[in-house]
C-alpha positions as a LaTeX table, in Angstrom:
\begin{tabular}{lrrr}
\hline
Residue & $x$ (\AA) & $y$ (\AA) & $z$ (\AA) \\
\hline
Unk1 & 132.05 & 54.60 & 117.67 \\
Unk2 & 130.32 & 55.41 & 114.97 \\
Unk3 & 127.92 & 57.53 & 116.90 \\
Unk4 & 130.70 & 59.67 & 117.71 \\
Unk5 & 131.99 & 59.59 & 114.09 \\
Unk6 & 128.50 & 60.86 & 113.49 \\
Unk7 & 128.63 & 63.68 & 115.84 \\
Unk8 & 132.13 & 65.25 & 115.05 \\
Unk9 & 130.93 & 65.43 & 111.39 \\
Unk10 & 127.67 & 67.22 & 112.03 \\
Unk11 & 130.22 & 69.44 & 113.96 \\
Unk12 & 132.23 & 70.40 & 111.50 \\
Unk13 & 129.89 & 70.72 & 109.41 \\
Unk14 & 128.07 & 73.22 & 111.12 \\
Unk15 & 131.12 & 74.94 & 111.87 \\
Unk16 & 132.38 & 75.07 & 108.13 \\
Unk17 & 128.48 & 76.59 & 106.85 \\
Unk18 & 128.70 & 78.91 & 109.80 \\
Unk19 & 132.26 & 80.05 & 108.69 \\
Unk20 & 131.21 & 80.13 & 105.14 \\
Unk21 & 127.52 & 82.20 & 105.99 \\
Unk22 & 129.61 & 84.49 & 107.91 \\
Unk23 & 132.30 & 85.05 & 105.94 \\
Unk24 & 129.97 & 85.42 & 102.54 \\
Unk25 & 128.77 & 88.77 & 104.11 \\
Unk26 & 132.80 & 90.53 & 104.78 \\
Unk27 & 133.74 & 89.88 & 100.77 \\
Unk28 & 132.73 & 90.04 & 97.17 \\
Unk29 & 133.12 & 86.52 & 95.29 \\
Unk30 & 135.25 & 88.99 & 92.63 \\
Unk31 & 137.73 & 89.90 & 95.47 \\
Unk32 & 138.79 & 86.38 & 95.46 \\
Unk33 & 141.98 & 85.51 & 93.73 \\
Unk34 & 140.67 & 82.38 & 91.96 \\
Unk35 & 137.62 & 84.11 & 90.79 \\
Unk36 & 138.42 & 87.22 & 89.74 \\
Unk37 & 136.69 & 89.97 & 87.33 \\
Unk38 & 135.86 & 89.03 & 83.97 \\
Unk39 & 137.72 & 90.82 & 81.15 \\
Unk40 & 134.59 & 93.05 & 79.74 \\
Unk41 & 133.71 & 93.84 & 82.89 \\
Unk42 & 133.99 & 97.69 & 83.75 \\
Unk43 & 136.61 & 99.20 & 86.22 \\
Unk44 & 135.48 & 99.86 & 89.44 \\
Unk45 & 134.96 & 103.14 & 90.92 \\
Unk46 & 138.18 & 104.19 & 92.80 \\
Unk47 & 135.81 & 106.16 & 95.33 \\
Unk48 & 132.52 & 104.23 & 96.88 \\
Unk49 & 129.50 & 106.13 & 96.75 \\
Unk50 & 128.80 & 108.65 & 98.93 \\
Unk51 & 125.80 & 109.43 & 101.86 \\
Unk52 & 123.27 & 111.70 & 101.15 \\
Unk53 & 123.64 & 114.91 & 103.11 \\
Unk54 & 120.95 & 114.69 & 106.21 \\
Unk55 & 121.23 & 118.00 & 107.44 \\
Unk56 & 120.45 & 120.05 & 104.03 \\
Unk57 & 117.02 & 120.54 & 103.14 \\
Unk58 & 115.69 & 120.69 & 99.67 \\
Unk59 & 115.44 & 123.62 & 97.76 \\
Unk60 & 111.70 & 125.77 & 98.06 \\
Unk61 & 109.61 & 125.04 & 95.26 \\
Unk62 & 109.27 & 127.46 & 92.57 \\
Unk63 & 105.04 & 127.08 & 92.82 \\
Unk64 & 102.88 & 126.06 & 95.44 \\
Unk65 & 102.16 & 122.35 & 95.79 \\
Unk66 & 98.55 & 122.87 & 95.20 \\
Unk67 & 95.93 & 125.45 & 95.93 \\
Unk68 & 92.84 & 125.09 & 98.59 \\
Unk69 & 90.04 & 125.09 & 95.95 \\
Unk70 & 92.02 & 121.93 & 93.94 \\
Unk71 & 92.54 & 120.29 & 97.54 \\
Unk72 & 88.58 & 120.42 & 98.58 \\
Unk73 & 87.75 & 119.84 & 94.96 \\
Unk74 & 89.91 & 116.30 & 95.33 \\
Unk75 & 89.24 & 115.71 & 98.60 \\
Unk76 & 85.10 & 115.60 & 97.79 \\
Unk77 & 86.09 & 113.51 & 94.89 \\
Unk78 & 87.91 & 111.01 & 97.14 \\
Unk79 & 85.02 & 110.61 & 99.42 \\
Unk80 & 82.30 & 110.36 & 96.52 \\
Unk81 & 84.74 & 107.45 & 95.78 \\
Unk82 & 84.98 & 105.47 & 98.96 \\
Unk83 & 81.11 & 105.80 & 99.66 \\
Unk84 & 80.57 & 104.73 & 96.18 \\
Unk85 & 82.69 & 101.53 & 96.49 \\
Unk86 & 81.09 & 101.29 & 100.38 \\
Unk87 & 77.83 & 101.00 & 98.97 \\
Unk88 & 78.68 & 98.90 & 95.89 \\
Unk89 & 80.46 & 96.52 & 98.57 \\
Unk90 & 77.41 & 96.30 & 100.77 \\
Unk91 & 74.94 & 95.69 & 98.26 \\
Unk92 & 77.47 & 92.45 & 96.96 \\
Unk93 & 77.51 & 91.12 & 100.75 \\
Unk94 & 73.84 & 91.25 & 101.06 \\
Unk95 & 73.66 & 89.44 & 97.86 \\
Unk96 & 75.72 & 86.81 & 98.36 \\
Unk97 & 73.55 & 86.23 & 101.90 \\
\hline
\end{tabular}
């Protein structure tokens, strides 16, 4: 019998923390009557906030994004960069052999 007893109360209590895991994700804990807002807190917004539009595209830039001369100039820089830190890398592997 008290096997059964057992089993009916690991039931329900799956079923209540499903119920409660479920129903946690439909309302707001200050929707509740019991709960409610606090005094200071401010009013809500009487309209919820609205999508971004996905069809308009931004406005054209006023000045190009960069020029070819900066872009190569970076672009060498970059790779001066990763070979230095290849190198540096390299020489601390076949150190630590």
């Amino acid at each position: 019998m008290s096997v059964d007893r057992k089993k009916r109360g690991l039931a329900w209590g799956a079923l209540l923390l499903s119920a409660l895991t479920l129903g946690g994700c439909s309302i707001s804990i200050a929707d509740l009557p019991l709960v409610g807002t606090p005094a200071d807190a401010p009013a809500r917004a009487k309209e919820t906030g609205a999508y971004l539009p996905v069809n308009q595209l931004p406005p054209d830039r006023d000045e190009a994004a960069m020029n070819p001369a900066e872009r190569a100039k970076i672009q060498s820089e970059l790779v001066a960069a990763r070979e230095r830190q290849a190198s540096a890398a390299a020489a601390k592997d076949s150190a630590a052999k």
